[in-house]
N, C-alpha and C positions, 0 to 999 in steps of 0.2 A: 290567637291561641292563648297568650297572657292575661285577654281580658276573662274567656271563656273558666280557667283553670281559678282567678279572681273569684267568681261569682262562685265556681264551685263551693270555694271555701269556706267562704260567707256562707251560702246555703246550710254546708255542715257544721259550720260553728254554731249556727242558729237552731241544730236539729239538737246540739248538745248541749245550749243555755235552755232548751225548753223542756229538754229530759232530767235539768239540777234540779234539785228540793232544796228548802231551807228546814235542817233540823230544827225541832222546837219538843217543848211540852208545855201542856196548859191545863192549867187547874178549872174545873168549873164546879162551883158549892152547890151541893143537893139539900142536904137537909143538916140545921144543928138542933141539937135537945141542950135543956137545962141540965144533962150530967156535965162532969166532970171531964176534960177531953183524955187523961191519963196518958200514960205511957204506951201503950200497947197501938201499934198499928197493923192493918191487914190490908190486902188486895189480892182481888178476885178481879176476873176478864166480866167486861160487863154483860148480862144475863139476867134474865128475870130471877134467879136465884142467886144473884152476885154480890149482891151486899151481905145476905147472910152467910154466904160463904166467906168472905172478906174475914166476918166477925169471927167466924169457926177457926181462922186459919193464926190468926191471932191469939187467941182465948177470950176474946172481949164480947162481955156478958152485955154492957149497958152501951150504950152505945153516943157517942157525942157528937160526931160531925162527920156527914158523907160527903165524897170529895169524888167527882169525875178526873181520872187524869189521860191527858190526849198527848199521846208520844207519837210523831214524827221524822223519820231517821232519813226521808230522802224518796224513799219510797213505799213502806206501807205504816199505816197509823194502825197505833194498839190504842185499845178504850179499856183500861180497866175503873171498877173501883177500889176507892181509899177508904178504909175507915179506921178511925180512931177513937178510944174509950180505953175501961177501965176494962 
């Protein structure tokens, strides 16, 4: 019986080390221009119209470096984008 209740365990510990995530976020660069990176940053969920939303949400006219950001939390990942300009 002690051995049976053992393996149990083990089984369920194993159900619960394969259901943990490791939080993260990770950067992946899309595109830089020769402007100015300025102060202004924006993020949009990524979408075929998400970088210019990104810019809209910001006010950034010119645009300097797009940035993929991949969050993590354990169970579902968000893809937005980053952008930065003037």
């Amino acid at each position: 019986m002690k051995k049976i209740a053992f393996v149990l365990m083990i089984l369920i510990s194993f159900l619960f080390i394969a259901c943990a995530g490791t939080p993260y976020v990770k950067y992946f660069p899309q595109a830089v221009t020769d402007n100015p990176i300025g102060t202004k940053i924006g993020t949009a969920p990524v979408s075929v119209t998400g970088i210019q939303q990104a810019a809209n949400s910001a006010g950034i006219t010119r645009i300097a470096t797009v940035d993929i950001r991949e969050t993590f939390d354990g169970k579902v990942t968000i893809r937005e984008y980053v952008v930065s300009g003037e």
